[in-house]
C-alpha positions in Angstrom: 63.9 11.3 -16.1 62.7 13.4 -13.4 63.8 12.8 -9.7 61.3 11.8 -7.5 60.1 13.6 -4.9 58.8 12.0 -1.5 55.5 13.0 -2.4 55.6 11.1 -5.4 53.5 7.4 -5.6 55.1 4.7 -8.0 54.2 1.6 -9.2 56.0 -1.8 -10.4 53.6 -2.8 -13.5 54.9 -6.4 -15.5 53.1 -7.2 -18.6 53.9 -10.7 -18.6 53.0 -11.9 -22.0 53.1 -14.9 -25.1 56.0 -13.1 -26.8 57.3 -10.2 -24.6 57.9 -9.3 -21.2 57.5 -6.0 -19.9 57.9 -3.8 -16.6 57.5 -0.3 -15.9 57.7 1.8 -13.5 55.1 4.6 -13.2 54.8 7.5 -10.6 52.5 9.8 -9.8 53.9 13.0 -9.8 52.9 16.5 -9.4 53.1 17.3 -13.1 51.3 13.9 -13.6 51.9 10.1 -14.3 55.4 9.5 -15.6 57.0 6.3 -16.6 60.1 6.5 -14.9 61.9 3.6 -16.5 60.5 0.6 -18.9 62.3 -2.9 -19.8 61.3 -4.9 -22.4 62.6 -9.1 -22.5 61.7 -11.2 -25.3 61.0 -14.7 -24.6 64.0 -17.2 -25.5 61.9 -20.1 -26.1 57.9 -20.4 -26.3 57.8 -20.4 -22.5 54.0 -19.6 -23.1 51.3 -20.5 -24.6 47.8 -18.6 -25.2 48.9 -16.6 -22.4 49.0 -19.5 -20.0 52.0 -20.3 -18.2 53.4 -23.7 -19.7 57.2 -23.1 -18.2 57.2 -21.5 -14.9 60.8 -20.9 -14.1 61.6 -19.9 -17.6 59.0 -17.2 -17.5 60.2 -16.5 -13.6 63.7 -16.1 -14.9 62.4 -13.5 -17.7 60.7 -11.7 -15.0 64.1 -11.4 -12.7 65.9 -10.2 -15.5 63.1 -7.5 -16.2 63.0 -6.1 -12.2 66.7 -6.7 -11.9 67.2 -4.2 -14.7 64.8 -1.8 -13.0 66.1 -2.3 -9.9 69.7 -0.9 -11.6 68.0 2.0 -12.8 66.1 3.3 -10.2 69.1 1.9 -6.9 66.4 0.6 -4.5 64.6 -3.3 -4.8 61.0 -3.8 -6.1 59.0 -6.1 -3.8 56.2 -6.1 -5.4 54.3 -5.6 -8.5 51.0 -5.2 -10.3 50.0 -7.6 -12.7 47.0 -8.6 -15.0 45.4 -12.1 -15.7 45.8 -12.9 -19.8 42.2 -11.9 -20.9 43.3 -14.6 -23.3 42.3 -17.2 -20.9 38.7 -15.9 -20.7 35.7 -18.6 -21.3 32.4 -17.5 -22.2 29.7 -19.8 -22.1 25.8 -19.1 -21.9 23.3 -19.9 -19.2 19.4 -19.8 -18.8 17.0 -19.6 -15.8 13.5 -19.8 -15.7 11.2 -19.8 -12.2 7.4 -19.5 -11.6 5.9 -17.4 -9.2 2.1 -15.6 -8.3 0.9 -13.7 -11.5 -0.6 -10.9 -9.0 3.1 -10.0 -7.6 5.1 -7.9 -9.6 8.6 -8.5 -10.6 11.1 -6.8 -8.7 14.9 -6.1 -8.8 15.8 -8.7 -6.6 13.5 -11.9 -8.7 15.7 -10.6 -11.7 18.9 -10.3 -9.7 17.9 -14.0 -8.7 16.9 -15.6 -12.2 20.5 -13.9 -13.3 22.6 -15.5 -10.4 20.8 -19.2 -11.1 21.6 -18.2 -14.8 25.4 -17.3 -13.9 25.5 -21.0 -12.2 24.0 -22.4 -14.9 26.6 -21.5 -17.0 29.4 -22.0 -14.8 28.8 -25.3 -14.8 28.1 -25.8 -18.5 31.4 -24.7 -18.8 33.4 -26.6 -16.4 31.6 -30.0 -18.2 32.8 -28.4 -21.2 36.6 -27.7 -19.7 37.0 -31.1 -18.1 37.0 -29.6 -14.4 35.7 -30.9 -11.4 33.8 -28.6 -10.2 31.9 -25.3 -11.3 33.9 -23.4 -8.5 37.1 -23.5 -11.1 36.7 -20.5 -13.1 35.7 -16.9 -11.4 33.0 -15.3 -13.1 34.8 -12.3 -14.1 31.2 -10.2 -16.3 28.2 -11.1 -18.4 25.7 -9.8 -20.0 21.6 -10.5 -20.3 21.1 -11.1 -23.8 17.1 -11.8 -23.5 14.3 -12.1 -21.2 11.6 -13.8 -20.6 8.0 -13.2 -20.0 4.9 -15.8 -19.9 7.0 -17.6 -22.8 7.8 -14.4 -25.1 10.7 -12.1 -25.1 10.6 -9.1 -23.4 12.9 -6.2 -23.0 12.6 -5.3 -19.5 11.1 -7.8 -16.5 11.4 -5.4 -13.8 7.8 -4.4 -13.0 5.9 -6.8 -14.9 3.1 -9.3 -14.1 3.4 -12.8 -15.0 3.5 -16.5 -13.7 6.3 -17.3 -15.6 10.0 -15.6 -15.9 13.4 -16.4 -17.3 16.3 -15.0 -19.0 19.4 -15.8 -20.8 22.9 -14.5 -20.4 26.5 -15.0 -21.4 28.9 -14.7 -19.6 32.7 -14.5 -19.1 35.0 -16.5 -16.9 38.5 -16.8 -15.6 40.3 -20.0 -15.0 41.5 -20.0 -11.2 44.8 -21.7 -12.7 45.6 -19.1 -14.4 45.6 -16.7 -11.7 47.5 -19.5 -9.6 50.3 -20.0 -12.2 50.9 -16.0 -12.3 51.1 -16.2 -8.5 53.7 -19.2 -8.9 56.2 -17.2 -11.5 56.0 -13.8 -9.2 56.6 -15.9 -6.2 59.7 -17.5 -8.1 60.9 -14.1 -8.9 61.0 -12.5 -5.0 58.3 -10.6 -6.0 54.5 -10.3 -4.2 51.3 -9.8 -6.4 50.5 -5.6 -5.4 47.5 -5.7 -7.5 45.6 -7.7 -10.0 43.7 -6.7 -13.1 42.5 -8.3 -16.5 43.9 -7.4 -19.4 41.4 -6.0 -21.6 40.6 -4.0 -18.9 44.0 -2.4 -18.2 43.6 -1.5 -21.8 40.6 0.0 -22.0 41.3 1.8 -18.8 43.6 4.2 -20.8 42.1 3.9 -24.5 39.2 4.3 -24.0 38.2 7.0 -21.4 35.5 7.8 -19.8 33.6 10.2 -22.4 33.5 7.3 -25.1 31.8 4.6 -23.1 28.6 5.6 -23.2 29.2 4.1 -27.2 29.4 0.5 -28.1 32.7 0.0 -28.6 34.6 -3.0 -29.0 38.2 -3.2 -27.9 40.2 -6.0 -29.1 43.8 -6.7 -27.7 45.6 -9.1 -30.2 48.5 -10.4 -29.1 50.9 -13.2 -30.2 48.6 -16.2 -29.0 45.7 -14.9 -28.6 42.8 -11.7 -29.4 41.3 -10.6 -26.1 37.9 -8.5 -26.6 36.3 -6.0 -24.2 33.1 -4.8 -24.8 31.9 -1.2 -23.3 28.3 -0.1 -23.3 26.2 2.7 -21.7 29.2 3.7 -19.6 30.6 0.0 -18.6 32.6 -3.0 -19.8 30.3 -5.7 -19.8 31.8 -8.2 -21.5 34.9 -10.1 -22.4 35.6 -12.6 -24.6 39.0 -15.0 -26.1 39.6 -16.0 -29.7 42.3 -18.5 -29.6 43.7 -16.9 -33.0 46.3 -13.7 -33.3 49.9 -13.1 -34.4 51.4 -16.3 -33.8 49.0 -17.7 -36.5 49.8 -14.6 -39.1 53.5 -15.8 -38.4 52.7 -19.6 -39.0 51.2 -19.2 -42.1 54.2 -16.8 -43.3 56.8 -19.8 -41.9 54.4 -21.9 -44.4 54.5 -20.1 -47.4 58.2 -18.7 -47.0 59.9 -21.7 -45.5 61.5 -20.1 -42.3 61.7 -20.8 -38.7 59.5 -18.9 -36.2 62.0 -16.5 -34.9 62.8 -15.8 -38.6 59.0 -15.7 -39.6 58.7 -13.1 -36.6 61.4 -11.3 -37.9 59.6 -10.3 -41.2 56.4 -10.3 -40.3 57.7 -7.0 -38.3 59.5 -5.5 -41.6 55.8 -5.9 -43.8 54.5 -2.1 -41.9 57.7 -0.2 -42.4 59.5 -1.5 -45.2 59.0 -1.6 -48.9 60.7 -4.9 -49.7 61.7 -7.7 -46.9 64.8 -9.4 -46.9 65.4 -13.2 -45.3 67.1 -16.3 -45.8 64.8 -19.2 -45.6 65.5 -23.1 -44.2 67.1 -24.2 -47.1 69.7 -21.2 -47.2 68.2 -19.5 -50.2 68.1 -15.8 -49.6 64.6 -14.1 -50.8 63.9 -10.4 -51.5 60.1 -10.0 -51.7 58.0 -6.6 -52.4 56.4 -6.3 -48.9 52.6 -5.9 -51.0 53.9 -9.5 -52.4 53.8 -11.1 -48.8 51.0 -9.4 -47.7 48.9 -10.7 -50.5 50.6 -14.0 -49.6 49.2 -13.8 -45.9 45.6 -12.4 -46.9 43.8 -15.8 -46.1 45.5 -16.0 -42.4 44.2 -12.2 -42.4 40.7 -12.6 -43.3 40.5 -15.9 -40.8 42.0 -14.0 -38.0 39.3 -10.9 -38.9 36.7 -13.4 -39.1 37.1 -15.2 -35.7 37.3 -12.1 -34.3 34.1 -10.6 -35.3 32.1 -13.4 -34.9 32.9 -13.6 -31.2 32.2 -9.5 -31.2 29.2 -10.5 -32.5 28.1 -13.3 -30.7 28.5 -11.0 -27.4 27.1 -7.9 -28.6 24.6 -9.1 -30.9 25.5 -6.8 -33.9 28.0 -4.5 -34.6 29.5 -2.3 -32.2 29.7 1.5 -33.3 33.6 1.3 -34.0 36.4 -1.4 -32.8 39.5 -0.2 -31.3 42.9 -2.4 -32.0 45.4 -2.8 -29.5 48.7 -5.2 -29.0 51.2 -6.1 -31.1 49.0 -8.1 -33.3 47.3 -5.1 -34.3 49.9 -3.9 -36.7 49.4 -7.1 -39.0 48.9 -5.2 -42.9 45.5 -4.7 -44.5 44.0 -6.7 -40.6 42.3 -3.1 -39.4 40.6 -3.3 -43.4 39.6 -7.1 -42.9 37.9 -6.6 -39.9 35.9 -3.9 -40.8 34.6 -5.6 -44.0 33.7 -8.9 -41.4 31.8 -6.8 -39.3 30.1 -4.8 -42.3 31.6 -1.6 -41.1 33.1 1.6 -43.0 36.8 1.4 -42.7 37.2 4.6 -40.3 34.9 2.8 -37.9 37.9 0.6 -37.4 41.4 1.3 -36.2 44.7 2.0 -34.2 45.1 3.0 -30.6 48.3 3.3 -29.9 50.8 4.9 -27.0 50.2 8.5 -29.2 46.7 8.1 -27.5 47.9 8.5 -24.2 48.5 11.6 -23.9 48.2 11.7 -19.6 51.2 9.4 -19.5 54.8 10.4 -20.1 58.0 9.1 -20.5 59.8 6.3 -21.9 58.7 6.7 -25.5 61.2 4.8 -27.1 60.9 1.7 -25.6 56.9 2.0 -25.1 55.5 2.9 -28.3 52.8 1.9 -30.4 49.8 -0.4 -29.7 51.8 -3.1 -28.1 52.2 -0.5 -25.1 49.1 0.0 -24.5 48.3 -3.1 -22.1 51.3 -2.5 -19.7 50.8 1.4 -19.2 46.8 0.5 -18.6 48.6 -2.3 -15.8 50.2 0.5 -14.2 47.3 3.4 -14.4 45.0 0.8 -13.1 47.1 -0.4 -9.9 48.1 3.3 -9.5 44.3 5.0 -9.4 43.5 1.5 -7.1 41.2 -0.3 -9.0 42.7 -3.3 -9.9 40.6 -6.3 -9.0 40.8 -7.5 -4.9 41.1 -11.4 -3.8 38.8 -12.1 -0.5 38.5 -15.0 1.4 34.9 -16.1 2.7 32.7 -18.9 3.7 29.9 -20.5 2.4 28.1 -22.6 5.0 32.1 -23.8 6.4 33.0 -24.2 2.8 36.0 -21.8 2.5 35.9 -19.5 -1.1 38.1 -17.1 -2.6 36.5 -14.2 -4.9 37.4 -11.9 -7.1 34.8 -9.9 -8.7 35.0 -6.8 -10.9 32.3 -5.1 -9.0 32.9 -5.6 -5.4 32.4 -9.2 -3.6 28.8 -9.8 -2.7 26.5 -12.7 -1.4 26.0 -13.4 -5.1 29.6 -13.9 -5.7 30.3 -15.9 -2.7 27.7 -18.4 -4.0 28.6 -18.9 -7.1 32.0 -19.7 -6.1 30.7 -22.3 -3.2 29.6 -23.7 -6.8 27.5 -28.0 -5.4 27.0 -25.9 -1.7 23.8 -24.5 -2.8 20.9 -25.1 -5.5 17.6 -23.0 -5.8 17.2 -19.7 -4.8 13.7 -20.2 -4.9 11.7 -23.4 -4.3 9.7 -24.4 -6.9 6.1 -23.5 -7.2 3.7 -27.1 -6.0 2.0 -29.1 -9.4 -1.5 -27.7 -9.5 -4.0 -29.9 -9.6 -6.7 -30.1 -12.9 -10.0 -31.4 -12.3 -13.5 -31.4 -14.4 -15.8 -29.5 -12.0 -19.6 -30.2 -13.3 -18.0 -30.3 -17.0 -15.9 -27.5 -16.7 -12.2 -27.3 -16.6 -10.5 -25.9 -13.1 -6.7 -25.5 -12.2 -6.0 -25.5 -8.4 -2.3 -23.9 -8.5 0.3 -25.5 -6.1 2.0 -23.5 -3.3 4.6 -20.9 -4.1 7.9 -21.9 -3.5 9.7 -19.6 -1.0 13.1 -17.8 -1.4 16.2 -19.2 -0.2 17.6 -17.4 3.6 20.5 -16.0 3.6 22.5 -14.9 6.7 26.1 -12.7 6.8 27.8 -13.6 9.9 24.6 -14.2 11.6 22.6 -10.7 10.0 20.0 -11.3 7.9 21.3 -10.4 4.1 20.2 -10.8 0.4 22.3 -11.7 -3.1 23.3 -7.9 -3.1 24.7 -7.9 0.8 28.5 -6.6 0.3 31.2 -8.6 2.2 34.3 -8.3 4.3 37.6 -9.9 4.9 36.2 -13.4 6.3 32.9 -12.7 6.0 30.2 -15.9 6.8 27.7 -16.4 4.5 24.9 -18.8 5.5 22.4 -20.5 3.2 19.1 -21.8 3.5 17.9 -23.1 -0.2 13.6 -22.0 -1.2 11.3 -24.6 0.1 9.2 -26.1 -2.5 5.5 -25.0 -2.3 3.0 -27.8 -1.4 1.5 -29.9 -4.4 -2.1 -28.5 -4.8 -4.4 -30.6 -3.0 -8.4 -30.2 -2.6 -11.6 -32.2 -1.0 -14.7 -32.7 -2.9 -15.5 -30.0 0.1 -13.2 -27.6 -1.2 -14.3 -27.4 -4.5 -18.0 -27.1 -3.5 -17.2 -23.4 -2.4 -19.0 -21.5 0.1 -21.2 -22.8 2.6 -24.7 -22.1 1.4 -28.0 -22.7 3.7 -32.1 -23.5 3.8 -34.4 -23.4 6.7 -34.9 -26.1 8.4 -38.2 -25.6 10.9 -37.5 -22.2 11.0 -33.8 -22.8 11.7 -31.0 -21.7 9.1 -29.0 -25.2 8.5 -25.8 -25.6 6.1 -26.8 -27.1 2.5 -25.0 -30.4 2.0 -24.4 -30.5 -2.1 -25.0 -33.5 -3.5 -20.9 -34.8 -4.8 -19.7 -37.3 -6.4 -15.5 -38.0 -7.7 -15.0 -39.4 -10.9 -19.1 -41.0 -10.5 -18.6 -42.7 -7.6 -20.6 -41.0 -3.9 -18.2 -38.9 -2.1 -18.5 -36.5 1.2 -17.3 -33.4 1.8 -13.5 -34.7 3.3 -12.8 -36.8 0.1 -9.7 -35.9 -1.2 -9.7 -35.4 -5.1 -6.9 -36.9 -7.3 -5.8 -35.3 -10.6 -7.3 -34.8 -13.4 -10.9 -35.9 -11.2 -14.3 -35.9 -12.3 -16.5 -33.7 -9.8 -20.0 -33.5 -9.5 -21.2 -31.0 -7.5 -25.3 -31.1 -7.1 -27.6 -28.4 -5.0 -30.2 -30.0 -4.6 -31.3 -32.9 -2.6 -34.4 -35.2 -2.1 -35.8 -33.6 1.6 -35.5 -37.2 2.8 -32.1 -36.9 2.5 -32.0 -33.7 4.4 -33.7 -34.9 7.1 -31.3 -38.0 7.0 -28.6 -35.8 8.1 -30.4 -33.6 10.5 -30.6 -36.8 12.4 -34.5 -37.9 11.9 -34.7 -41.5 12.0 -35.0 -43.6 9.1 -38.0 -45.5 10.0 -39.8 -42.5 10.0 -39.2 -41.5 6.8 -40.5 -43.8 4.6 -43.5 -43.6 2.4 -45.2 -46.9 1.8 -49.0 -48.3 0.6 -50.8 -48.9 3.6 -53.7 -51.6 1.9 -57.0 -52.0 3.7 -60.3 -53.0 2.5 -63.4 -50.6 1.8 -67.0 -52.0 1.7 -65.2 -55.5 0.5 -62.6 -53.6 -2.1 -59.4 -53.6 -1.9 -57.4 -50.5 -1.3 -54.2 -48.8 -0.9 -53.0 -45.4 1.8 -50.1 -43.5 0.7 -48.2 -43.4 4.2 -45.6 -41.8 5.7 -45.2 -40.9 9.1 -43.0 -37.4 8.5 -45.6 -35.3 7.1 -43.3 -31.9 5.5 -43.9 -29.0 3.6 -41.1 -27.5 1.1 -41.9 -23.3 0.9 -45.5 -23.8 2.8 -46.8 -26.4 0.0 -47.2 -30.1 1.2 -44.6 -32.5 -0.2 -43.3 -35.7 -0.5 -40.0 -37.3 0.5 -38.9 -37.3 -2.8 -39.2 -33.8 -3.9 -36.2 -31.7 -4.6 -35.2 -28.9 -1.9 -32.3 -26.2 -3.0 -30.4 -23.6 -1.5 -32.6 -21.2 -0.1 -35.8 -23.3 0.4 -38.1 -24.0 3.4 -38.2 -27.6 4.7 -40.9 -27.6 7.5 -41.9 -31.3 9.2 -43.5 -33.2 11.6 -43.7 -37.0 12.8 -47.0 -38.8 13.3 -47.8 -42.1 14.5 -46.1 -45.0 13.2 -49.5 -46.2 11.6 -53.0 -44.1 9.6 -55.9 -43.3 11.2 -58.8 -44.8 10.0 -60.0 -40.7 9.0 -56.5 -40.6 6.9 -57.8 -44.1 4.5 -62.0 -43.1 4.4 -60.5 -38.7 3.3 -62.9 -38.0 0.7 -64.8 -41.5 0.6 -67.8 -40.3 3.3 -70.1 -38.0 2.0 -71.4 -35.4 4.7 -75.0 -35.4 5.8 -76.3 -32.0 4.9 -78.5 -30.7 8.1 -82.4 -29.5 7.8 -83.4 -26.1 8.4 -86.6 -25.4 9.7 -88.0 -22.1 11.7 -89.0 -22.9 15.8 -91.4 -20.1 16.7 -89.6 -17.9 14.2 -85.9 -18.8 14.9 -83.8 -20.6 12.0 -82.7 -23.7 13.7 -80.3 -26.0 11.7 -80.6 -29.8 12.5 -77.5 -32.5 11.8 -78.1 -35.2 10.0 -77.1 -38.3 12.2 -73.9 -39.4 10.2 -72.4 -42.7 9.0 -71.4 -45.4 11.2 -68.2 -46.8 11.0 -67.1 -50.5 11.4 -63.5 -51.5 11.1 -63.2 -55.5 11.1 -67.1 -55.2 12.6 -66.5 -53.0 15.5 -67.4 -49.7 15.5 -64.4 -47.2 14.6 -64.0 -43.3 15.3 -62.0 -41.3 12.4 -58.8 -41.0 14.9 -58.5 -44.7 15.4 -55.4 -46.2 13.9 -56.2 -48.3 11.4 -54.8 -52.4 11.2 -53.0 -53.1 8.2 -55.6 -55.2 6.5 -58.5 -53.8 8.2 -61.8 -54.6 6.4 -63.9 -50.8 6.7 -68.3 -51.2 6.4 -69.5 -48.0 6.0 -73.3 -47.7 7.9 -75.2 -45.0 5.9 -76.8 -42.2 8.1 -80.2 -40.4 7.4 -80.8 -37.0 6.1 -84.1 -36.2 7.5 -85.5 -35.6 11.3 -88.0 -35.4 13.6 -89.9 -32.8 15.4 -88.9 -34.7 19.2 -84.8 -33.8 17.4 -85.6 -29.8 18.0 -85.8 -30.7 22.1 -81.9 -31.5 21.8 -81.4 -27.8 20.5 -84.5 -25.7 21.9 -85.6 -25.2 25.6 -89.2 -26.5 25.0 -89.3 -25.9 29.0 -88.6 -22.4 29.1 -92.2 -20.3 30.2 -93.9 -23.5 31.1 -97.1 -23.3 33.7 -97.7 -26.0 36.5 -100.4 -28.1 34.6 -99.9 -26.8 31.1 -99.8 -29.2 27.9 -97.8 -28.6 25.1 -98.9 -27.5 22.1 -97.2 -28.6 18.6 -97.5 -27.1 14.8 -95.9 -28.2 11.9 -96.3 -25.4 9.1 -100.0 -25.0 11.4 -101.3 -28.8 11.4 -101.1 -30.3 14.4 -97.9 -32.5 15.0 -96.4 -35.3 17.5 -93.2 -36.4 18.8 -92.5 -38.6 16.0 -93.8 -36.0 13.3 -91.3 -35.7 10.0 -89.3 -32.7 9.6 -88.0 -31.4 6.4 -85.9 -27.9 5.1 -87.9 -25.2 5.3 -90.4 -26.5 7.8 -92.3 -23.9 10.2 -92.4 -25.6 13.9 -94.7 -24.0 16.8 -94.3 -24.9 20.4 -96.6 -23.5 23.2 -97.9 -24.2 26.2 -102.2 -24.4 27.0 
């Protein structure tokens, strides 16, 4: 071994598994990693379980004997020492999330980020019913992958970007047991050792089989064990998933114990003589001494074989959804005969697509090959490589609105992480979107959408921060959940849409429509329920109009004014608002829209006597005749008119009741009529008489006239 130099950098690495124990120490050395010294201790009883801790101090006591051997080799005391949870703890379980939000915004990072987050909690706490704990805040979430999402109802591979009112997803994901992390603390504590670092399992041993180079394939790495198969999954240059079967060697050796008749530690025995010998010797419970062909027990074994193959590719593909490009075999398990061939025929894969990594594979790590050799070292030299490069997994206490949590994430601890730890202290991270409101708007279907929910606030010792906000050492995360939006709610007003006008004497005035809400009358300000019946009418009788524009109602009525004519009775259309619509006379009753000209007066209260005789007097034509060659036209003298006997003029209101006489006027004249309309005066001569011709016969005062008549006037 070579001596170390100050420059060097070691670590304490412990394995601490089902069957086997083992520490390492590994340096970092000029001439690169070396494994300075390795112990290997078997457990003495079944101190272990699954790769849980069942018997603390018995596994602490394995541990002392493991660091007090190293601490002989090497002359100074180990303190401390890097560790990995049993991936053979993990959980998976699957979660879904679905929000709504405004069809014209698109989908960004941080919605998906979001919908993935509710999704993680989702399945936390499917699995803590599931598990029997308390509380979704007893596992860590320690990876998970997005198996589908979720556009307007229909998968889609990619949300980011898109338009649409409604998005989800689905995930699985992977989680850790805090126990199990707490019982590991418990047997180090127990053993005068402190935890230096902390790492999962399957990811100590992918961190040196499968490097760098090969993750941008879809591998599968499967660490099989004595109680249990872990399974990492790697893709596009990350491990994004892990997974459990509760199946591995153990099982192989039960069913051998079955079929042979032996104890465990015997079963154990052979089962490690099938891969290197040709025939297997062993005495069974009954003291009879057996010498199988090692093909013969094998054969024997091939339905615990094909089951353990089985299990383990239906979990692969259950998380990766088909079949990875090739599966890599690691642990002790791993050397079970004819298991590499099983697997691949479960998974539907050539044979060469399965196999072997083993320490051989290593090729940057020295030392020790004797006692660390094979698959089963994998996992413990990964434990060390992985403290020693500094990215194991890191424990950090937080808050969550007071509520203390303790995380441990594979990526760094965020806002995200810290609330899905505080597990009941938070719900939405976006309030739900109000119920829209459906209503029949004049026979036609119309959806008034609630109010968007808004997103949750979020506060890192008292900075404004989102899910992706990285925290420190104490760190104080505060959390506001989204605000619902409001329920959709509308007026008949609102549904009526713009305001829209007509003129109103020559002034522009709003349109009232005409609404009503499921048939019954309803003004602007009545609120409308769901699933309503609108009407929405524009156009309006004028009285109606002028209702509202405050003319009173007395005056606008129409009514039939009766009165009697010549002794018949009679009725007068009447109203005392006399209005136009567009220039044209109309009634009350007529229809005025949007747009239209409502022009109107008020009269009296009551007709004139000229508004009930309109078009019942016929006019007295007048009588031309020619005075001294002029045209002179002369009026006929008119009818009289008598309401109730008295003499009437045209603009006299007229009684309701009134009894009318007409008087018939004449139509002729006489020649004394001219004097009213000719200056007979004009040239006259002190003495002089005054001469009169009617078409050249002499004529009088009283002489007839008639159309066409020629008068002469002079003076002798």
């Amino acid at each position: 071994m070579p001596a170390q130099t100050p420059a060097d950098k070691e670590v304490f690495a412990l394995d601490i598994g089902t069957r086997t124990i083992v520490g390492l120490i590994l340096a970092q050395t000029p001439k690169g990693l070396h494994i300075r010294a390795a112990e290997v201790f078997e457990h003495t009883s079944r101190a272990m379980y699954d790769g849980q801790v069942h018997d603390v101090a018995a596994v602490a006591e394995g541990v002392r004997k493991v660091k007090t051997a190293l601490e002989r080799r090497l002359k100074h005391p180990l303190t401390r020492a890097a560790v990995a949870a049993a991936g053979r703890a993990l959980k998976t379980a699957r979660g879904e999330a679905q929000r709504e939000k405004s069809a014209s915004q698109e989908v960004t990072p941080a919605d998906v980020r979001a919908l993935e987050l509710e999704a993680l909690r989702a399945a936390q706490e499917s699995l803590a019913r599931n598990e029997g704990q308390a509380a979704a805040a007893g596992y860590f979430c320690v990876g998970y992958s997005v198996t589908q999402y979720i556009l307007e109802g229909a998968p889609i591979s990619e949300l980011t970007g898109q338009f649409g009112r409604e998005i989800g997803l689905s995930l699985i994901a992977t989680f850790l047991p805090r126990v199990v992390v707490d019982s590991l603390f418990a047997v180090l504590r127990r053993a005068g050792l402190e935890a230096a670092s902390l790492t999962l399992e399957p990811i100590a041993a992918a961190e040196v089989s499968i490097p760098p180079g090969m993750r941008q394939l879809n591998l599968a790495l499967v660490d099989i064990g004595a109680g249990t198969s872990d399974i990492a999954l790697v893709r596009r240059g990350n491990i994004y998933a892990y997974a459990m079967v509760p199946v591995a060697g153990d099982e192989i050796t039960d069913a051998l114990c079955q079929r042979f008749l032996l104890d465990f530690t015997a079963g154990e025995a052979v089962k490690r003589q099938l891969s290197t010998a040709d025939t297997v010797t062993f005495t069974d419970i009954l003291g009879q001494k057996q010498e199988p062909a090692a093909g013969t027990v094998v054969r024997e074994l091939a339905p615990a074989i094909d089951n353990l193959a089985g299990q383990i590719a239906a979990e692969i593909l259950s998380l990766n959804g088909r079949a990875p490009d090739a599966v890599l075999l690691v642990g002790g398990g791993s050397l079970t005969p004819t298991l590499p061939a099983a697997l691949a025929r479960a998974l539907e894969l050539p044979e060469n697509r399965v196999g072997l990594r083993g320490r051989e594979t290593i090729a940057a790590v020295s030392g020790q090959a004797k006692k660390l050799s094979g698959p089963q070292a994998v996992t413990p030299i990964g434990i060390a490589v992985t403290a020693l490069k500094g990215s194991p997994l890191h424990f950090l206490k937080a808050s969550v609105n007071g509520q203390p949590v303790y995380l441990w994430n594979l990526a760094g601890q965020t806002v995200a992480q810290a609330l899905l730890a505080a597990g009941t202290t938070w719900n939405r991270l976006f309030g739900r979107p109000g119920l829209a409101l459906t209503v029949e708007v004049n026979g036609e279907l119309t959806v008034i959408p609630g109010g968007q929910g808004e997103p949750a606030t979020i506060r890192v010792d008292g900075e404004p921060a989102d899910l992706d906000t990285p925290l420190t050492e104490g760190a104080r995360v505060e959390f506001a959940p989204g605000a619902d939006g409001r329920n959709a709610q509308a007026t008949a007003g609102d549904l009526a849409g713009a305001a829209r006008f007509y003129r109103l004497n020559g002034t522009d005035t709003p349109f009232p429509p005409r609404l009503t809400v499921n048939g019954l009358p309803a003004d602007p300000a009545t609120p409308v329920p769901d699933r309503a019946r609108v009407g929405i009418l524009w156009q309006r009788p004028a009285r109606e109009l002028l209702l509202l524009a405050g003319v009173p109602a007395e005056q606008l009525v129409e009514e039939d004014f009766p009165f009697l004519l010549g002794g018949r009775r009679c009725t007068l259309p009447f109203s005392p608002c006399r209005l136009s619509i567009n220039g044209r006379a109309a009634g009350l009753k007529d229809l005025v829209r949007p747009g239209d000209a409502l022009d109107y007066t008020l009269a009296e209260a009551a007709p004139s006597v000229g508004m009930a005789l309109a078009g019942r007097i016929a006019p007295v034509p007048p009588v031309t005749v020619s005075v001294n060659g002029q045209r002179v036209n002369l009026p006929g003298s008119g009818t009289t008119i008598l309401v109730n006997g008295r003499p009437a003029r045209l603009q006299d209101p007229l009684p309701r009741g009134a009894a009318i006489s007409l008087v018939p006027g004449r139509s002729t004249a006489i020649l004394s009529d001219l004097f009213a309309l000719v200056d007979v005066k004009k040239n006259a001569q002190p003495g002089a008489r005054l001469v009169m011709t009617v078409n050249g016969e002499p004529a009088d005062f009283t002489t007839p006239l008639k159309d066409g008549d020629k008068v002469e006037l002079s003076w002798a």
